[in-house]
C-alpha positions as CSV (number, residue, x, y, z in Angstrom):
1,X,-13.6,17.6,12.2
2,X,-11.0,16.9,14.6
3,X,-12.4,13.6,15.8
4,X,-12.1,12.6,11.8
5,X,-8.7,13.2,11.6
6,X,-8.1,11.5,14.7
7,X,-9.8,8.3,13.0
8,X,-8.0,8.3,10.1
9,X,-4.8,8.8,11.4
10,X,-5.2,5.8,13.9
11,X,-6.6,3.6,11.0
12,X,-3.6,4.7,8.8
13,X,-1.1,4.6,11.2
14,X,-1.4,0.7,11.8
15,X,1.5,0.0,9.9
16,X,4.1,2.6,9.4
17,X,5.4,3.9,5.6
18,X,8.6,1.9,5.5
19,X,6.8,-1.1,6.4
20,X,3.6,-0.4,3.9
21,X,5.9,0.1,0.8
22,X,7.7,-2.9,1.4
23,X,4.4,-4.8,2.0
24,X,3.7,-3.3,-1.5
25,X,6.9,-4.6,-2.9
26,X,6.6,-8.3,-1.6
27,X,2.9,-8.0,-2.9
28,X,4.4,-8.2,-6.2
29,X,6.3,-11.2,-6.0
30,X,4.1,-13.1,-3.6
31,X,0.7,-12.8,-2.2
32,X,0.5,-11.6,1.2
33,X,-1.2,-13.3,4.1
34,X,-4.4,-11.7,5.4
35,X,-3.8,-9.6,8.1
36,X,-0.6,-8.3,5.9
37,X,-3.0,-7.5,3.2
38,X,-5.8,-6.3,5.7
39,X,-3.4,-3.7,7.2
40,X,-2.1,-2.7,4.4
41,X,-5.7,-2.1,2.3
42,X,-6.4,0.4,5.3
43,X,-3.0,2.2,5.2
44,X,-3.1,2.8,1.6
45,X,-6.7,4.4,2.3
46,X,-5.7,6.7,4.1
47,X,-1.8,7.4,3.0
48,X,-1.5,9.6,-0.2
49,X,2.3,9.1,-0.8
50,X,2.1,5.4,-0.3
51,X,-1.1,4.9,-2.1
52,X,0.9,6.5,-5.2
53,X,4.4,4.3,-4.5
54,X,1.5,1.3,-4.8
55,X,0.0,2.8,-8.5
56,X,3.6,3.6,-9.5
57,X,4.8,-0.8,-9.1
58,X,1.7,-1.5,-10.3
59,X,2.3,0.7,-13.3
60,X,5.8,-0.8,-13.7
61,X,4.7,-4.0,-13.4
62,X,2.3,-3.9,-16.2
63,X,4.8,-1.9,-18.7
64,X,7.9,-4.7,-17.6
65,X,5.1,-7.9,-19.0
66,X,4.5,-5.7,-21.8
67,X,8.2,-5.2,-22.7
68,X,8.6,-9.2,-22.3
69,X,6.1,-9.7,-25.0
């Protein structure tokens, strides 16, 4: 059990939260390059909170193009 933990918090720790959200916020006006993209798929895996933040802008996003219309 422990050595699972351990894995997932090295895998999810690559990148820290404040850098993973904004990652997530340039992701919507640009696409990333791959190791930005790489490092953040495998954060948000394993990060609940920032995992949520990413459904959240997605969810914004698609009500905002919607609005436009």
């Amino acid at each position: 059990m422990d050595i699972k933990r351990n894995i997932r918090r090295a895998l999810g720790h690559l990148i820290d939260c404040p850098r993973a959200t904004r990652l997530v916020s340039q992701m919507q006006e640009r696409p990333l390059g791959f190791r930005d993209r790489q490092l953040l798929k495998l954060h948000l895996a394993w990060c609940v909170a920032c995992a949520r933040f990413d459904r959240q802008m997605h969810f914004l996003r698609e009500a905002m193009g919607k609005y436009r219309q």
